[in-house]
N, C-alpha and C positions, 0 to 999 in steps of 0.2 A: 292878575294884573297884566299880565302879557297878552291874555286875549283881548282886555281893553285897547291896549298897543296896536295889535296888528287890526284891530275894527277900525280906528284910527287914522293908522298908515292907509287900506284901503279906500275909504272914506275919501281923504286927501288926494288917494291916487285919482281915484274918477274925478274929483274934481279940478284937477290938470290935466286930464284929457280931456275933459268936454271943453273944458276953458281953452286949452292948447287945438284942440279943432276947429273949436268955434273960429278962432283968432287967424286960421292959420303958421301955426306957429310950433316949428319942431321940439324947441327943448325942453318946455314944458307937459307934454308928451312923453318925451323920451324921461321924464322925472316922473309924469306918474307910474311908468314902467320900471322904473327904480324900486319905489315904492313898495310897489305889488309885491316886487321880487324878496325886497326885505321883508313883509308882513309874511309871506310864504316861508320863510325862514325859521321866524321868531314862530311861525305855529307848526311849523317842525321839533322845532326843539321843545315846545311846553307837554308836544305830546310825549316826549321819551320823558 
């Protein structure tokens, strides 16, 4: 279930950066880099 999650969260991530680039527009951006950061997390933890 978790790895569904962080494919997910990634998924969503890229798609507020291309979206936040295309646009010019930082915070969207700075949210898919949230993102990332969280999915990196959750598949930390499903490996322990």
């Amino acid at each position: 279930m978790k790895k569904l999650v962080v494919i997910l969260l990634v998924l969503l991530a890229i798609v507020m950066i291309v979206m936040g680039i295309g646009n010019f527009m930082i915070p969207p951006v700075l949210t898919g880099i949230g993102f990332i950061a969280i999915a990196y997390v959750f598949f930390k933890e499903s490996q322990h």
